[in-house]
N, C-alpha and C positions, 0 to 999 in steps of 0.2 A: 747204506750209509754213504754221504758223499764224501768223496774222497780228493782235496787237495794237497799241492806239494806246499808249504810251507818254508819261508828262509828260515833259518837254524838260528831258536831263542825266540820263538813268537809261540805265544800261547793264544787259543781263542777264549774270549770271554765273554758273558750277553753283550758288553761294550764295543766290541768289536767284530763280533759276529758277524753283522749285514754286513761290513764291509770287503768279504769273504766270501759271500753268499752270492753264485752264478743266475742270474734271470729274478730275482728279488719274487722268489714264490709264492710268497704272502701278500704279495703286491700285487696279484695275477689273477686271484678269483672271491668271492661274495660267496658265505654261507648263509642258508635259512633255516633255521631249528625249525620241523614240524613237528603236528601232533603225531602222535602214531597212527600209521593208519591200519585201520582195519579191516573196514567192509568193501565191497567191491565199486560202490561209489565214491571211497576215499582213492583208491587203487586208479579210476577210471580218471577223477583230478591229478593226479600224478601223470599219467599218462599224457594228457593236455600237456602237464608243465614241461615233460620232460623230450616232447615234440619240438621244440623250440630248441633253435642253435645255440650250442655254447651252455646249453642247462643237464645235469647230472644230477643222481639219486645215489646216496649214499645211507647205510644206518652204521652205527659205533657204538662205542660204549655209551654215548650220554645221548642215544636216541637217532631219529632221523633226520634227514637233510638233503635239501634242495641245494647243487653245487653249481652256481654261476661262474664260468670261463669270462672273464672281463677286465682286462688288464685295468689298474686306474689311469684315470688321463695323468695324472702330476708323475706319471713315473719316467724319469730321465731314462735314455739309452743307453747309460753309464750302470744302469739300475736304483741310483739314487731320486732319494724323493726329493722332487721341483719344488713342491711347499714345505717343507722341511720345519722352519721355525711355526708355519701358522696352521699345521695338520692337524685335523681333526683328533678328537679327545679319544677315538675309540683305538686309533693310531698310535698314540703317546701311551694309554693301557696295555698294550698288545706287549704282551712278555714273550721274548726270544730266548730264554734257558733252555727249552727242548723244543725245539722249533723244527721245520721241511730240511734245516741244513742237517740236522742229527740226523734223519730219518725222513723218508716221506709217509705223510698222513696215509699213505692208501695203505701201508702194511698196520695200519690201525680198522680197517674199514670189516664189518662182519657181512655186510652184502656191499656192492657198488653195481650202478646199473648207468652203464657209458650214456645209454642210448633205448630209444625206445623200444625196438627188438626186445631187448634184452629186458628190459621191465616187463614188457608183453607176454613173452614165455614165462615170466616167473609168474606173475596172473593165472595163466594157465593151469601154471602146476598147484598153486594154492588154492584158487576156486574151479574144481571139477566143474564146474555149469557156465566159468565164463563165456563161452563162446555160443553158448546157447541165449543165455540175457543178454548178449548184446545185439542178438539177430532180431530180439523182441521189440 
């Protein structure tokens, strides 16, 4: 849980949340719902994606996903957002009630896989034969 010092008689609320909120986290990366994967051709597409700098593998409760490291360009150094009045509609939906400042998403996550290594050994251990088809 993060933990700041607050002046004495401020409450947070969704209203005032972000302005609270250290490195604006949800400003910082791009999710992509995949299907599930399950064969060792889906496994090996993953692999590709997650070769690429700044891309992550994660699954949770509502399935899997591809985690892009990309801060957005409109994010001020302040952490406020530069487009603010004309932000995109998916921006103005994004509800901040339980959001990265309560909590970071990763103590949600049931695998996470930083890096390709680590996706590769889990390959491994799910399909006994991978290292055999892929010499094929």
């Amino acid at each position: 849980m993060t933990t700041i010092s607050l002046p004495t008689g401020i409450r947070i609320t969704p209203e005032n949340k972000c302005g609270f909120c250290k490195g604006s986290k949800c400003c910082t990366y791009v999710t992509q719902h995949l299907p599930t994967p399950r064969s060792m051709d889906d496994f090996d597409l993953l692999l590709w994606q997650i070769a690429h700098r700044g891309v992550s593998l994660y699954k949770d409760s509502d399935g899997w996903f591809l985690l892009f490291e990309a801060p957005c360009t409109h994010l001020k150094a302040n952490g406020a957002c530069g487009i603010y009045e004309n932000r995109p509609q998916i921006c103005r939906d994004h509800s901040n009630d339980y959001c990265e400042f309560d909590a970071p998403a990763e103590e949600s996550f049931d695998l996470f896989f930083p890096d390709y290594e680590a996706l590769l050994a889990y390959c491994r251990k799910r399909f006994k034969g991978w290292d055999r088809r892929r010499r094929a």
